[in-house]
matplotlib code that plots the C-alpha trace (Angstrom):
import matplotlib.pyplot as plt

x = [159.3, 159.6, 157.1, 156.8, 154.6, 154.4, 153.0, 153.4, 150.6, 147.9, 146.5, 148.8, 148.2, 150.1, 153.8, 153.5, 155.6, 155.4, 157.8, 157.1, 158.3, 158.6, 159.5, 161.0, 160.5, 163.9, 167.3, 169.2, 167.3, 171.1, 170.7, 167.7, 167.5, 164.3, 162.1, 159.0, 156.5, 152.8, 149.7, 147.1, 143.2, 142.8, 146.9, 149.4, 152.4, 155.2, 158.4, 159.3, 162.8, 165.0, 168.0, 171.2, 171.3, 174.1, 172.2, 175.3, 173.5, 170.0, 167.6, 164.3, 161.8, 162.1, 158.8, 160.2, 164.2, 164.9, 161.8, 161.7, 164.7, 165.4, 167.0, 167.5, 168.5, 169.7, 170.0, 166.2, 165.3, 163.5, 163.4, 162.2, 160.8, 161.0, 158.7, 158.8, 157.2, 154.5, 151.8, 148.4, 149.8, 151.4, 148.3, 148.4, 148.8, 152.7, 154.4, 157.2, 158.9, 161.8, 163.9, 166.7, 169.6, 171.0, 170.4, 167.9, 167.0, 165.4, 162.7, 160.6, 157.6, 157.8, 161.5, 160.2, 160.4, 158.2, 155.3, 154.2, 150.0, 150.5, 149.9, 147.5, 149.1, 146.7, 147.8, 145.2, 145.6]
y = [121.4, 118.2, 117.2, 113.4, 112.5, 108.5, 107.3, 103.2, 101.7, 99.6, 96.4, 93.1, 89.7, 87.6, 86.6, 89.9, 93.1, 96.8, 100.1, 102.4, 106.2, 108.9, 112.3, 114.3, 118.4, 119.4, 120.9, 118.6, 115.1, 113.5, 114.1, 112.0, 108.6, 107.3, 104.3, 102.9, 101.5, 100.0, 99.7, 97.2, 97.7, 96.9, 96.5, 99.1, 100.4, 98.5, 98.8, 97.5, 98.9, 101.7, 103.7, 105.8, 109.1, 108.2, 104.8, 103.0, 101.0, 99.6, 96.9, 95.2, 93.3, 89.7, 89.5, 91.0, 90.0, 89.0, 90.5, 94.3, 96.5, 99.8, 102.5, 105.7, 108.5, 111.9, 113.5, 113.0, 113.8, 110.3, 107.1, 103.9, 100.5, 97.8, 94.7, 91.2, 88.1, 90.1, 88.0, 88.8, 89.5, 92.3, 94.6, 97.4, 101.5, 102.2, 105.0, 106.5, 108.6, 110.9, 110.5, 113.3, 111.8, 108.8, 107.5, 105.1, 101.5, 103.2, 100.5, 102.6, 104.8, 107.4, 108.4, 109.9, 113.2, 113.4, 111.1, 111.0, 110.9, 107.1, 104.5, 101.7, 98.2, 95.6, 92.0, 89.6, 85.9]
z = [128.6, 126.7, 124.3, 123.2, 119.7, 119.4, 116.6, 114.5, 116.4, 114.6, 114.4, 113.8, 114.2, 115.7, 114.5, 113.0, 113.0, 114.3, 114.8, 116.8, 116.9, 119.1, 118.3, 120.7, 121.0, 122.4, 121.8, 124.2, 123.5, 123.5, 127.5, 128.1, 128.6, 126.8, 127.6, 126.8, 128.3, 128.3, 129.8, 128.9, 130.0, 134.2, 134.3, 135.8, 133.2, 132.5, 131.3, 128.0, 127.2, 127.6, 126.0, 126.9, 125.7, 123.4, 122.6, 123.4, 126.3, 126.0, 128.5, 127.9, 129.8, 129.7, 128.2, 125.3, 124.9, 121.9, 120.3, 120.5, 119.6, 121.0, 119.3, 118.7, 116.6, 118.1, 114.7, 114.0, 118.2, 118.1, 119.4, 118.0, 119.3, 116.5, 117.8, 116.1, 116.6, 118.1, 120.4, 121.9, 125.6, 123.7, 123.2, 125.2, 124.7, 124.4, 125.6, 125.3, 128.3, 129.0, 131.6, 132.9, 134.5, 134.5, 138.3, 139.7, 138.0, 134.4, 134.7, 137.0, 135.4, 138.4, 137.2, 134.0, 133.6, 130.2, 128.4, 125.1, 124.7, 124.1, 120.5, 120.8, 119.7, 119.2, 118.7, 117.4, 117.7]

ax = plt.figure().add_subplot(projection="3d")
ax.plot(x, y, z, "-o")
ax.set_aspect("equal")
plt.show()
């Protein structure tokens, strides 16, 4: 069993900057792919971006290239999403997920494995 803590949400307005983090509870977090995700109020979850276990290969939604950085660190079991330039459309509940394996697209929430409890981002314009 794989347990995921997020935490870095908050308030922001727009223009403005945020990092999440997400601590993992498991010996072999190196083997997981991790990804996060959101969900905003009357919208189904979507990805956001997503990681290699070794961190050597990352991919983002367009709606965030160039914005939000993946990354993680296997020493410290966790997994970071650093967002810039951060706009209303933004505001949603994050989450992080774990995902075993490395088949399938990794954009896809039903591939997970694991999910965090979720960190509620709020953009104001």
């Amino acid at each position: 069993q794989v347990q995921l803590v997020e935490s870095g949400g908050g308030l922001v307005q727009a223009g403005g900057s945020l990092r999440l983090s997400c601590a993992a509870s498991v010996r072999t977090f190196i083997t997981y792919v991790m990804g996060w995700f959101r969900q905003a109020p009357g919208k189904e979850r979507e990805f956001v971006a997503v990681i290699s276990g070794s961190g050597g290969s990352s991919y983002y939604a367009d709606s965030v290239e160039g914005r939000f950085t993946i990354s993680r660190d296997n020493a410290k079991n966790t997994v970071y999403l650093q967002m810039n330039s951060l706009k209303p459309e933004d505001t949603a509940v994050y989450y992080c997920a774990a995902k075993r394996g490395y088949g399938g697209t990794w954009s896809r929430p039903i591939e997970y494995d694991y999910w965090g409890q979720g960190t509620q981002v709020t953009v104001s314009s």
